[in-house]
C-alpha positions in Angstrom: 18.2 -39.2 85.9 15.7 -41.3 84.7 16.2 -45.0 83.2 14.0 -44.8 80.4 16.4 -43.2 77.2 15.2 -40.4 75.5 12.9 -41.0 72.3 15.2 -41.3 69.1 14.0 -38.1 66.7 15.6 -40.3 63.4 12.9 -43.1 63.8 11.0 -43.6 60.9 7.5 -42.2 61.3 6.5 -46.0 60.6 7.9 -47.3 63.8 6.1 -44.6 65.8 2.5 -45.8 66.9 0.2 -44.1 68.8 -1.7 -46.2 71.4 -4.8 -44.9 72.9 -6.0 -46.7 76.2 -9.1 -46.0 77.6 -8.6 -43.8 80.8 -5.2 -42.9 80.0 -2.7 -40.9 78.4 -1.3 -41.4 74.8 1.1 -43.2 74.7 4.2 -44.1 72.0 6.0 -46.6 70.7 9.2 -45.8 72.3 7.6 -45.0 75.5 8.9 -47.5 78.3 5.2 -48.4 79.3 4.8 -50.3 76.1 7.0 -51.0 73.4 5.9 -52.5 69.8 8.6 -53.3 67.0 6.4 -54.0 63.3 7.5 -56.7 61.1 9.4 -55.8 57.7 6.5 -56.9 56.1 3.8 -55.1 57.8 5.9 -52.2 57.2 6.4 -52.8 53.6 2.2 -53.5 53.3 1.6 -50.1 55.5 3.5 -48.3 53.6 2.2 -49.9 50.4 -1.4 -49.3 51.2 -0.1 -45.4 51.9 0.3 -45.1 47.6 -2.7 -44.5 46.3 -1.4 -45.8 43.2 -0.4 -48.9 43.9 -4.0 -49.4 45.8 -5.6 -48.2 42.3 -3.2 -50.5 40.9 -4.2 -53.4 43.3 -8.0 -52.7 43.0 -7.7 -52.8 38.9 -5.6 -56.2 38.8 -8.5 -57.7 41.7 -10.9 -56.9 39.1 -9.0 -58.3 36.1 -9.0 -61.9 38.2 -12.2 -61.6 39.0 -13.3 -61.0 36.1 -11.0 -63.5 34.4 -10.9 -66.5 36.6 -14.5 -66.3 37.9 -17.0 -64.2 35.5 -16.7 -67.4 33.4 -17.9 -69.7 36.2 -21.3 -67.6 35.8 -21.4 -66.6 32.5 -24.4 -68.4 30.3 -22.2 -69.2 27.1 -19.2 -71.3 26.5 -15.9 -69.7 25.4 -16.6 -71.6 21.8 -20.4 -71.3 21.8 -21.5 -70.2 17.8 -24.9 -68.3 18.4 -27.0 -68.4 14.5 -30.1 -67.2 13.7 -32.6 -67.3 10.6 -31.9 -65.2 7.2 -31.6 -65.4 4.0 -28.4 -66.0 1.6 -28.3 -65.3 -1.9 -27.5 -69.3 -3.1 -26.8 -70.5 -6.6 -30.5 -72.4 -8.4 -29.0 -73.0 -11.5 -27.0 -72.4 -14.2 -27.1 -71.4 -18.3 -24.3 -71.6 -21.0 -24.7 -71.0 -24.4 -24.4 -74.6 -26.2 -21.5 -74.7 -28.0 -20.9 -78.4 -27.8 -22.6 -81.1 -30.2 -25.0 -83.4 -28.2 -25.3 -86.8 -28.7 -28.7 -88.6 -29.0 -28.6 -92.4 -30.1 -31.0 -94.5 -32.3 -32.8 -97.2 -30.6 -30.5 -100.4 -30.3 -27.2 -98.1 -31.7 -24.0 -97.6 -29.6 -21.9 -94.2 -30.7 -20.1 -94.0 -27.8 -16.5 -91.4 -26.7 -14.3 -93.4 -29.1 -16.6 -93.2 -32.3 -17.8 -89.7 -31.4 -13.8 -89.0 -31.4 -13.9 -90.2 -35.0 -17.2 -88.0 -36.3 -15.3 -84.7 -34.9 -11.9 -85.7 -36.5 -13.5 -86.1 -39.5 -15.7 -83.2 -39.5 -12.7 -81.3 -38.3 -11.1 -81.9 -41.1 -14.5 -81.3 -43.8 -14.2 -85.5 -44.3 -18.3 -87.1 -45.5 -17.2 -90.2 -43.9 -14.9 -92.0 -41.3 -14.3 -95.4 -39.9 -15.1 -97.0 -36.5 -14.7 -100.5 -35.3 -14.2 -101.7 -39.3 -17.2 -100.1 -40.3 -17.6 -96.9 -42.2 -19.7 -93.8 -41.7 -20.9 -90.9 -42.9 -22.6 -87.7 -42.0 -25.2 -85.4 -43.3 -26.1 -81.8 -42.6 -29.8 -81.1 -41.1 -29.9 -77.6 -41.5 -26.6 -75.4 -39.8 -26.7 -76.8 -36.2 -27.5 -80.6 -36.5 -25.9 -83.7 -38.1 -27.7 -87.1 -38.7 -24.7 -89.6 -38.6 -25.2 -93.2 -40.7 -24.2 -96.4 -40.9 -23.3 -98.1 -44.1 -23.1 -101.8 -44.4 -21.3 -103.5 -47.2 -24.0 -104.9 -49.8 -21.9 -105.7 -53.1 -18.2 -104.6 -54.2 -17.2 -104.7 -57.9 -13.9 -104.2 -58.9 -13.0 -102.1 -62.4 -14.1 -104.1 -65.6 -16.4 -107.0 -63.6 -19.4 -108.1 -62.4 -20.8 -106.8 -58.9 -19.9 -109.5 -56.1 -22.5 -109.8 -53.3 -21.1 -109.4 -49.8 -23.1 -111.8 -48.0 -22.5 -114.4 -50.9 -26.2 -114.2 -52.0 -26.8 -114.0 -55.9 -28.2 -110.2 -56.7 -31.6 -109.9 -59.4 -31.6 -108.1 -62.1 -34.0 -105.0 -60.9 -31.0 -104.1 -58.4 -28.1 -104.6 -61.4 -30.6 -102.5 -63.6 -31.3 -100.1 -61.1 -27.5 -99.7 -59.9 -26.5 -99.6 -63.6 -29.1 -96.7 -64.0 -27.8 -94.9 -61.1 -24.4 -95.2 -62.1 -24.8 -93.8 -65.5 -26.5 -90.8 -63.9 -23.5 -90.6 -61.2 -25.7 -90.6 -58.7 -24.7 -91.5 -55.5 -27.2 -93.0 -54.3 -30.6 -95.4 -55.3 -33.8 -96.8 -54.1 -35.1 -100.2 -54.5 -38.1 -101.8 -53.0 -37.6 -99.1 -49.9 -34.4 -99.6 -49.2 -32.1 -97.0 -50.0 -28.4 -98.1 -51.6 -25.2 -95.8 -51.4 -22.4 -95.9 -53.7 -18.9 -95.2 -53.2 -16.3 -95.6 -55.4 -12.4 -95.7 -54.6 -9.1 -96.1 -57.0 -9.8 -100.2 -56.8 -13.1 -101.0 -56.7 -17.0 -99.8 -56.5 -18.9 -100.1 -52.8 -22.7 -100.6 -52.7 -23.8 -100.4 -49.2 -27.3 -100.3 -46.9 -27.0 -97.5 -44.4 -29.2 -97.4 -41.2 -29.4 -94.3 -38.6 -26.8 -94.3 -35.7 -27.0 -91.1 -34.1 -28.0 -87.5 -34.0 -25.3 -84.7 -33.4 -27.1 -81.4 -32.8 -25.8 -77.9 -30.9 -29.8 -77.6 -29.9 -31.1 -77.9 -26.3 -34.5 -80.3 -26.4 -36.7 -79.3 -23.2 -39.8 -81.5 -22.4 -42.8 -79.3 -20.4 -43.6 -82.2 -18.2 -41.2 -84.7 -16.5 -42.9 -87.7 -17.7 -42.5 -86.8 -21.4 -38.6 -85.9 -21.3 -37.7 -89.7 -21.7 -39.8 -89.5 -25.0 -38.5 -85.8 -26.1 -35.2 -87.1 -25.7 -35.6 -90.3 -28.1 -34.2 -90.5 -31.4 -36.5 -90.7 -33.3 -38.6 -87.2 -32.0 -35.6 -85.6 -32.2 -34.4 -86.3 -36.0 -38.1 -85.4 -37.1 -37.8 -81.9 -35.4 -34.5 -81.1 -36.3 -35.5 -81.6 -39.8 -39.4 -79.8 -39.5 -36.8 -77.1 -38.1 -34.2 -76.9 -40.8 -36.8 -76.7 -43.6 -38.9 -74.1 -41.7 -42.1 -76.4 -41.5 -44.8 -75.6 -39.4 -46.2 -79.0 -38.4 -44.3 -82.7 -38.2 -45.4 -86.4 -37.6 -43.9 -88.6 -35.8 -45.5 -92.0 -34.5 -48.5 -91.1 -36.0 -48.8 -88.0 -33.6 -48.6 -84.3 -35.3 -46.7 -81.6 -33.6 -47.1 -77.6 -34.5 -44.2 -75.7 -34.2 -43.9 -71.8 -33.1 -40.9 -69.8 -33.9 -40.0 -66.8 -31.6 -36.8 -65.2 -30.9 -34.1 -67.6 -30.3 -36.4 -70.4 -29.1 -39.0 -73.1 -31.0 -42.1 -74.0 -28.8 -43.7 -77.6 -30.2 -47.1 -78.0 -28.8 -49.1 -81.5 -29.3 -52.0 -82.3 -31.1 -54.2 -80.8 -28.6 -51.9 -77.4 -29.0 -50.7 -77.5 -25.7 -47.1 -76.9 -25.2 -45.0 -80.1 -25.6 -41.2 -79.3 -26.0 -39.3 -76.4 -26.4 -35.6 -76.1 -29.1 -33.1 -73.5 -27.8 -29.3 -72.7 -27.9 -29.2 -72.1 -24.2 -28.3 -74.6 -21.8 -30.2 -73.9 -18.0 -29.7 -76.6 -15.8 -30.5 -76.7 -12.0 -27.3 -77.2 -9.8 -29.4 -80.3 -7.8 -30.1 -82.5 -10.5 -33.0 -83.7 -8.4 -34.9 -80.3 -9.0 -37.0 -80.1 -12.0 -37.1 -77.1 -14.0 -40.5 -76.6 -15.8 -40.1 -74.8 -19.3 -42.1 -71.9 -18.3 -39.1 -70.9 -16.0 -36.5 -72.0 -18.5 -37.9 -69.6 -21.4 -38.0 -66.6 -18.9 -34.4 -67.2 -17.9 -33.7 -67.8 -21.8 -34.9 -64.7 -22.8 -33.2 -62.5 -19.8 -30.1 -63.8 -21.2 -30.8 -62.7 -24.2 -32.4 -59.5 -23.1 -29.2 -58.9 -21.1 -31.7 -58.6 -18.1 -30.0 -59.0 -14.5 -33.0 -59.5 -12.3 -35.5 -61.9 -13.0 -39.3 -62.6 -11.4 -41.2 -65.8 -11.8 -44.1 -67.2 -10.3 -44.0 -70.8 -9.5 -47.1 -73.5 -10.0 -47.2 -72.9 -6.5 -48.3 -69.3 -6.7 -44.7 -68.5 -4.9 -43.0 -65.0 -6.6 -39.3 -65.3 -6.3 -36.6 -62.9 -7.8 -33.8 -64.6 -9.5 -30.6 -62.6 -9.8 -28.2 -63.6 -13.2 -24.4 -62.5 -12.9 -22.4 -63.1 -16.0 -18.8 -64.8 -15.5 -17.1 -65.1 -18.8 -19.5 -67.7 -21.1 -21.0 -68.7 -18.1 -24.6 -67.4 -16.3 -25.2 -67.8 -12.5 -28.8 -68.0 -11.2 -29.0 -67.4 -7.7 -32.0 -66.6 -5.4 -32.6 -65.7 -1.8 -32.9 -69.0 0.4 -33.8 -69.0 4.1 -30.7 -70.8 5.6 -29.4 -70.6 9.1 -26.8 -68.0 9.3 -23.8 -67.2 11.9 -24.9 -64.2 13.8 -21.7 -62.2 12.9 -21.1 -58.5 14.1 -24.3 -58.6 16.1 -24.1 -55.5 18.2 -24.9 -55.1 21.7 -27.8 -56.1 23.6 -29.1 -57.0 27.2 -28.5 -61.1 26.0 -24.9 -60.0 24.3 -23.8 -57.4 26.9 -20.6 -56.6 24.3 -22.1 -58.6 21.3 -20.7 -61.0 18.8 -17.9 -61.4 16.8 -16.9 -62.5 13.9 -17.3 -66.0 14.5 -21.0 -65.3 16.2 -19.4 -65.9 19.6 -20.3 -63.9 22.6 -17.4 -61.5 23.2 -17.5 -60.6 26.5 -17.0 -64.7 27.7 -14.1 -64.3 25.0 -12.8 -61.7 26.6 -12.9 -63.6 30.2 -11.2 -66.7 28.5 -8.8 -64.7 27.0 -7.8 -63.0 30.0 -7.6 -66.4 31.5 -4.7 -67.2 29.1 -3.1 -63.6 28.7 -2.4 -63.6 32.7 -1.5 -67.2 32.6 0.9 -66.5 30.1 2.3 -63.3 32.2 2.4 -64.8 35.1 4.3 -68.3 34.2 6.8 -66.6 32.0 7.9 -64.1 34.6 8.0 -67.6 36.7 10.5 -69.0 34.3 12.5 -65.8 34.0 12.9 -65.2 37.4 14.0 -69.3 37.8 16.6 -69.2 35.3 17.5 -65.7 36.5 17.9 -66.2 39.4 20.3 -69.4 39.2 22.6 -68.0 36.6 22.6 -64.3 38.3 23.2 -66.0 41.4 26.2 -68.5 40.5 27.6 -65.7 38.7 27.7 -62.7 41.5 28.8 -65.6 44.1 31.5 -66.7 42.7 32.9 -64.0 40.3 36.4 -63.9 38.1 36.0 -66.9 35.1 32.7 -67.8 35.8 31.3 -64.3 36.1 32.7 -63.9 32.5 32.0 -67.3 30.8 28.5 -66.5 32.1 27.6 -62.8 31.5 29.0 -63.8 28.1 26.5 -66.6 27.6 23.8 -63.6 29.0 24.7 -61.6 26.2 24.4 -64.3 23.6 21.0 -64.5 24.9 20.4 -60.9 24.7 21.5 -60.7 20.5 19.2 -62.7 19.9 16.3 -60.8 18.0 13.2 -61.7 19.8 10.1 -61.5 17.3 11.9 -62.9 14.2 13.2 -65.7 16.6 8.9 -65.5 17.4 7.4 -65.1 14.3 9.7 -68.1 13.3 8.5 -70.5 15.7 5.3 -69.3 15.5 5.7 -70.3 11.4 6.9 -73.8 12.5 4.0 -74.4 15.0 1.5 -73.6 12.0 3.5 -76.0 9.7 3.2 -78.4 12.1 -0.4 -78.0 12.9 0.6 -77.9 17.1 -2.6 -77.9 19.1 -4.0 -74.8 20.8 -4.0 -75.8 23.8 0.2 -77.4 23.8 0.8 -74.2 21.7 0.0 -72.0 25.1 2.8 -73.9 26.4 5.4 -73.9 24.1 4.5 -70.0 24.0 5.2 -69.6 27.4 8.9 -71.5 26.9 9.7 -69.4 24.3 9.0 -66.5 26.2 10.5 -67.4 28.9 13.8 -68.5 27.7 14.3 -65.6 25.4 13.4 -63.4 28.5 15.5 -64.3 31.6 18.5 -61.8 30.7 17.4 -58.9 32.4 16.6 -60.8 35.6 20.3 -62.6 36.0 21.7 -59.5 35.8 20.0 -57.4 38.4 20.5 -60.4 40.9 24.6 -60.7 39.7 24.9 -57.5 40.9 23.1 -57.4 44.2 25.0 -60.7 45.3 28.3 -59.2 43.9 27.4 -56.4 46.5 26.1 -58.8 49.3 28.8 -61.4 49.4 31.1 -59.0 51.0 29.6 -58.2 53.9 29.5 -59.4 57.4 26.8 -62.2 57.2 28.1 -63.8 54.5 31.8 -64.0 55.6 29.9 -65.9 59.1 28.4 -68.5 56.4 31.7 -68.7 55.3 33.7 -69.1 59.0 30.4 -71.3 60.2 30.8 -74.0 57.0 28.2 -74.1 55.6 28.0 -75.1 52.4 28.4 -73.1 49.0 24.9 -73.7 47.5 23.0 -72.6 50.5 25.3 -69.9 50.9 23.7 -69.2 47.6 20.2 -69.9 47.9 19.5 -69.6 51.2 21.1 -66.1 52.3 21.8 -64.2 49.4 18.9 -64.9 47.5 16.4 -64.2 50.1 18.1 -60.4 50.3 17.4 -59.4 46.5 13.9 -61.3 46.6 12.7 -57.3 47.4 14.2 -56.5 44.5 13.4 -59.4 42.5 9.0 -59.0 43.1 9.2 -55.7 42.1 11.4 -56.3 38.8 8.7 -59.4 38.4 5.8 -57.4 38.8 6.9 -54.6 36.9 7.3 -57.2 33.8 4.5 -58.7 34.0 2.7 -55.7 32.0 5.8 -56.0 29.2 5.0 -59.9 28.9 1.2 -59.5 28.7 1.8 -56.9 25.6 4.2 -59.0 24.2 1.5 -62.0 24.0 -0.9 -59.3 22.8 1.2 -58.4 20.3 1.8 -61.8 18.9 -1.4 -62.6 18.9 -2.9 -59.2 16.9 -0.1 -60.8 14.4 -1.5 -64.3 14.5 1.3 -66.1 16.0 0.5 -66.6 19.5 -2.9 -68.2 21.0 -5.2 -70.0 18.0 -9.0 -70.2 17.6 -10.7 -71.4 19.1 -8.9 -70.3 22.1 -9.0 -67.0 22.7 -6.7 -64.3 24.5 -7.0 -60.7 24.6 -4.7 -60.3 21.9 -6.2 -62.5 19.4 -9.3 -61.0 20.0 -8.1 -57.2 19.0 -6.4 -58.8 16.1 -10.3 -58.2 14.1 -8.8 -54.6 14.3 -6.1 -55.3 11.5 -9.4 -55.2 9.0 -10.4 -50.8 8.5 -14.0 -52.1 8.1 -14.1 -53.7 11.1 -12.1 -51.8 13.1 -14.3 -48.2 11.8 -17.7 -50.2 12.1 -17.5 -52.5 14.8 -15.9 -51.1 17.8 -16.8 -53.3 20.2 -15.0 -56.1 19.0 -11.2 -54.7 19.5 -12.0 -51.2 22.2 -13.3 -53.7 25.6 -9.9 -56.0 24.8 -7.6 -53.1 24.2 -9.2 -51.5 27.4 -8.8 -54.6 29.4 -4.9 -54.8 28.3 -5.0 -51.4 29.3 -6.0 -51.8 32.5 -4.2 -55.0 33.4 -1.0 -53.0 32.3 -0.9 -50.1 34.1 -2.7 -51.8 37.4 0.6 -54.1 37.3 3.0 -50.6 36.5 1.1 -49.2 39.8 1.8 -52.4 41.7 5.2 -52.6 40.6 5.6 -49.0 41.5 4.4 -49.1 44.5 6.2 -51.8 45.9 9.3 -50.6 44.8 9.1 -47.6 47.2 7.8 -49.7 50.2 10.4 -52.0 49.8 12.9 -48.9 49.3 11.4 -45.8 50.9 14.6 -43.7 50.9 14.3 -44.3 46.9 11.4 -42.5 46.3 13.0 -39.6 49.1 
């Protein structure tokens, strides 16, 4: 009978190899000529490859690192790049308001400043002729219904009931002003004229006042507007402005003032003065317009046209400059106010720019190039997966182990610290920290981190309890009672020998998990607590999808993401898959 024993028909097809030598006959594995024993982990890879699965699998997840850790390396843009371009942007020119607050305009070498213009309103508030200011009293008179010439009076002579008028500054008076005074006091008039100067008389309980009066200010609800800029200074001076308040208020058609004669135009709403020459000078209105940059000058001509769409109720203005230049002005109402805008050429973000051979996938929201966001963010989203599932196994792996070698009290005090873990309720626990990190203003790049932590910690349950029970099934048997006999120590007992033996189990949990994590991170960042701009991972980029516009108009800012977490999720459920049944092939029997 021959030596050689008799091929075993139980053997695995993977430990039978057929051998082909040139000039010979086939031979096998267990043939005495030539005998070959794989490794366990060329077994596990042979019969890994042998899933076409888990090879789609591997294929998708080479791409995804490719694509993630290298496509950057070559890409032209940075992850933060902002592409603009030229356009146009409807900007605010100006701004109108019906005047419905008295202007001030001082006489030459007067001050009428906040406090005494407190005074004039007080008084007029309360239908007073006169008030007081700084000891010296004041009154008002109407020029026509929207302007108010406010005087001075200075304290001439006082006479008291019964005797002789006393002269303030001491000075003896003549008998033209007693006779003239005496005349005007038996006509109760108010008021007389001597020698050019005009005397007002006011009369209280106690005595009789005879003052001078001299012009302090104008108060007027009417807007002055000068047709060039050299001649505003003078169209704003007291003096042009009294004498065209009053040509106004008594409806004259001409005035004179310094010896120069103005005519004056009445249309609807607005006075036109033109000069001696009858070209237009100045312009009286109710309607404030005013250019937002106080360094642009607005000529007349444009004023009146805006004027009189505001009072046309017109929405859409066009006006043709000195330059020859036609722009459209656009007036939007908001309660008493009026908003000029205009188109300007400004340099805008290139948002939502759709595809093109220089943007393969286009631009998002922030006029960023999304494809280099999308290899960024898939930088960070496998990051992410990949150091959380390193945590998790870590702290699995010590507190499963600890716990399944040594059983009875510590097995219990343990798995009952596991299942305080697990009642904790992950996303509020998230969303919270997430809330605290935003308070806190944490940077982008530390907030990656402290992600990962969270994740980690809040994840590890799952993996102490799968290794608990392999070890509780492992430190029984016959190896483990020959650590025991030999000595050696408790920890590499541990570590050394039992850990090794659910390390199978252990990459295939981990890489089965590693698609959970990565939609976890998605998930918090389509909610806006996990990665922060201007970093970018995949699931801060589909979070553009929360908006219905965006999301129905702009596809390819959320579909290549979602696709990629697709992807990177189920090549990870193949892998996982398929290492499960290489490691365990009687499993999937």
């Amino acid at each position: 009978m021959s030596d050689i024993q008799k091929p075993n028909r139980n053997v695995e097809p993977e430990l039978k190899e057929i051998v082909k030598v040139e000039g010979e006959e086939e031979m096998r594995l267990d043939d005495a000529r030539r005998v070959k024993v794989l490794s366990p982990g060329m077994l596990v890879f042979k019969r890994f490859i042998r899933n076409k699965l888990a090879v789609v699998g591997l294929v998708i997840l080479a791409f995804m690192f490719t694509f993630s850790f290298l496509g950057p390396l070559f890409s032209p843009y940075g992850q933060t790049q902002v592409f603009t371009g030229m356009g146009s942007m409807s900007k605010d020119y100006a701004g109108a308001i019906y005047n419905e607050e008295l202007r001030y305009t001082v006489a030459e070498g007067e001050t009428f400043g906040a406090a005494a213009q407190a005074q004039f309103l007080l008084a007029f508030g309360k239908d007073e002729d006169t008030f007081t200011y700084d000891n010296s009293v004041h009154y008002y008179s109407p020029i026509g219904e929207n302007a108010y010439q406010i005087i001075q009076l200075d304290l001439f002579a006082q006479g008291f009931f019964g005797q002789d008028l006393v002269p303030a500054a001491g000075n003896p008076l003549s008998d033209e002003f007693l006779a003239a005074y005496e005349a005007a006091d038996a006509a109760n008039q108010d008021s007389f004229e001597l020698d050019g100067v005009s005397y007002r008389i006011t009369a209280d309980k106690k005595s009789t006042l005879i003052s001078t009066e001299h012009d302090v200010a104008l108060a007027s609800l009417n807007v002055f507007d000068a047709y060039d800029v050299e001649t505003v200074a003078y169209v704003d001076s007291y003096a042009f402005r009294l004498a065209s308040e009053q040509a106004v208020a008594e409806g004259l058609d001409e005035f004179t003032v310094d010896g120069e004669t103005y005519a004056l135009n009445y249309e609807d709403g607005l006075v036109i003065i033109s000069d001696s020459a009858g070209e237009p000078f100045a312009t009286i209105s109710n309607i404030i317009v005013n250019p937002l940059d106080q360094n642009e000058f607005l000529s007349i001509e444009y004023k009146s046209a805006i004027r009189e769409a505001i009072v046309d109720r017109e929405s859409v203005v066009s006006f043709t400059h000195e330059n020859g230049e036609t722009i459209d002005y656009t007036i939007s109402r908001i309660n008493q106010n009026y908003y000029i805008k205009r188109e300007t050429p400004t340099q805008l973000i290139s948002q939502y720019e759709r595809p093109s051979a220089k943007h393969p996938l286009g631009l998002d929201n922030n006029g960023m190039d999304v494809m280099t966001r999308l290899m960024y963010g898939g930088q960070i989203s496998l990051l992410v997966g990949f150091v959380v599932v390193i945590i998790e196994v870590v702290i699995g792996v010590i507190i499963g182990g600890i716990s399944g070698y040594f059983g009875g009290a510590v097995d219990n005090a343990l798995m009952r610290f596991v299942d305080l873990f697990n009642s904790i309720p992950f996303y509020p626990i998230v969303i919270i920290f997430g809330s605290v990190m935003d308070t806190l203003e944490v940077d982008p790049r530390a907030r990656i981190f402290l992600l990962m932590m969270v994740l980690g910690i809040l994840g590890w349950t799952g993996v102490a309890r799968v290794v608990r029970g392999q070890i509780l099934s492992l430190r029984e048997q016959d190896f483990m009672v020959a650590t025991e006999a030999t000595g050696i120590r408790t920890s590499r007992r541990i570590f050394r020998h039992l850990v090794p033996n659910v390390m199978p189990l252990l990459i295939v949990q981990a890489t089965a998990g590693l698609g959970g994590i990565i939609i976890s991170e998605a998930t918090l960042g389509f909610l806006g607590l996990g990665v922060k701009y201007p970093l970018a991972s995949w699931g801060s980029i589909i979070n553009v999808s929360s908006d219905a516009y965006v999301m129905t108009n702009f596809w390819f800012m959320w579909i290549p993401a979602g696709m990629l977490i697709l992807l990177t999720v189920l090549g990870f459920n193949f892998v996982g898959d398929g290492l499960r049944d290489a490691f365990d092939p009687k499993m999937k029997r």
